[in-house]
N, C-alpha and C positions, 0 to 999 in steps of 0.2 A: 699579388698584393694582399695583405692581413686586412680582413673583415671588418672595419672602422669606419663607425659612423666621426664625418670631422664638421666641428664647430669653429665659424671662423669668428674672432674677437675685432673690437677695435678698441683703439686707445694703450695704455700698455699690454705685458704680455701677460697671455695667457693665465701664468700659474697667478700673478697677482691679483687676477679675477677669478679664482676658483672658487671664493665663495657666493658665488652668481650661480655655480652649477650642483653644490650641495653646502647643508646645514653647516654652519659652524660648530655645531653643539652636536650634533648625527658624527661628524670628520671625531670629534673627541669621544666621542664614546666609541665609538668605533676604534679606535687608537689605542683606548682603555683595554677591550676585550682582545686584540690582538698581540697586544702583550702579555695578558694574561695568557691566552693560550702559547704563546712563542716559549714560555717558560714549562710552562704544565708540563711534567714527565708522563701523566695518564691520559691514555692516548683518546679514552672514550670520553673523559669530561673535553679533550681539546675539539674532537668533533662536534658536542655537543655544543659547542661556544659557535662553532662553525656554523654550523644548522639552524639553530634555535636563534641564538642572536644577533650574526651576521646572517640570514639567510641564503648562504650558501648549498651549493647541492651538493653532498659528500656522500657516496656511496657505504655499503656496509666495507670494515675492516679495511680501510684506507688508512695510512698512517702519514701524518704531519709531523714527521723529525726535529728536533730543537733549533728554534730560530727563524722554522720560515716566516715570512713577512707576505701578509696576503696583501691587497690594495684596500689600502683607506678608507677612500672617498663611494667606492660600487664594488665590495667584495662582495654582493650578491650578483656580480655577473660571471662570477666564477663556478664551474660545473667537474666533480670530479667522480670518476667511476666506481667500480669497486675494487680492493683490495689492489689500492694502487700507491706505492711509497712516495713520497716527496721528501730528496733528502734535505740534509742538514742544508741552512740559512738562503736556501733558496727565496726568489721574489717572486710573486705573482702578479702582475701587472692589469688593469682593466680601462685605466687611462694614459693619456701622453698631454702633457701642458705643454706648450710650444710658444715661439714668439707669436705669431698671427694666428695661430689656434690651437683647441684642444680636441682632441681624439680620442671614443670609448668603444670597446670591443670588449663583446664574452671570450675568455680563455676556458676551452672544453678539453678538462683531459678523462682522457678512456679508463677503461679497465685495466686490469694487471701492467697498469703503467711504470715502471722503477726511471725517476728523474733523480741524476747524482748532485752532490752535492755544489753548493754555490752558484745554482742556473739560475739566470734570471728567464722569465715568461713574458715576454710582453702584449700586447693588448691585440686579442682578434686573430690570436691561432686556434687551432686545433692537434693535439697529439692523440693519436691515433690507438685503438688499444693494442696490448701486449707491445710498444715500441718501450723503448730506451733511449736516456739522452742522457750525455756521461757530463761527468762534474763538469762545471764551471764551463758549462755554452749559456748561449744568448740564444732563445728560441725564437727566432722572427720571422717566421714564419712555419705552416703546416707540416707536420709530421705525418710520415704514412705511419697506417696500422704492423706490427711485428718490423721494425724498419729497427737499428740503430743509428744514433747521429749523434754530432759532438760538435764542438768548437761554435769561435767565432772570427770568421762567420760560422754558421751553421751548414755543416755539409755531413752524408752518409757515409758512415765506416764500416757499417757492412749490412749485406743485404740481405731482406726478411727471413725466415725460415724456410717460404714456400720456395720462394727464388734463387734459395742456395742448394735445397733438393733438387733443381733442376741442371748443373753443373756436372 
């Protein structure tokens, strides 16, 4: 199970009440600078959007590809290593609104991580460094370190470097 602290609601659901668990005016500005960097080609002012005014933790030479979408509401629970790609329009997730509740978990991605393109992240993994996860999976749950993984569901396509030297 993915690392999620859960909040149980009552009354309608969840997402209706999410401005009970962060600012209105925090979710927009927030929203403001995520687009701004989703656009930015220069990859050091988009870290530095990342860093500085999401407080986010972004390693040196990590690069954030056109379009990802990091999470609105706590993209400071987001933690990414070093010189790790995130590709094109990827999502990064840190919450879940639900009918009877909401769900927030840190997503920690590793070092020399390469994530392909259109993967969503959702809330309360971990990927592991030097892994791989190929376009368009659904990461829900923990990624081992030097591992590749794809689809969805999310399963292993092949196995780490150490574990294939031993064949």
């Amino acid at each position: 199970m993915r690392r999620v602290e859960r909040h149980p609601v009552e009354g309608p659901n969840a997402l209706w009440q999410m401005y009970r668990t962060v600012s209105p005016w925090r979710a927009v500005r927030n929203f403001v600078f995520i687009q701004l960097a989703r656009y930015c080609p220069i990859l050091s002012l988009k870290n530095t959007i990342y860093r500085r005014v999401l407080r986010m933790q972004v390693g040196r030479h990590t690069a954030f590809a056109l379009m990802v979408m990091v999470d609105v509401f706590f993209p400071e629970r987001i933690s990414v290593g070093e010189n790790t790609i995130i590709g094109y329009n990827t999502t990064i997730l840190t919450h879940e609104y639900l009918i009877k509740e909401y769900r927030l978990g840190p997503v920690e991605i590793g070092s020399g991580v390469m994530i392909g393109a259109n993967t969503t992240i959702l809330p309360g993994v971990r990927i592991g460094d030097h892994a791989v996860v190929a376009a368009g999976s659904v990461v829900h749950r923990d990624v081992a370190p030097h591992s590749f993984v794809g689809g969805n569901p999310l399963r292993e396509l092949k196995r780490g470097d150490s574990e294939a030297d031993e064949d």
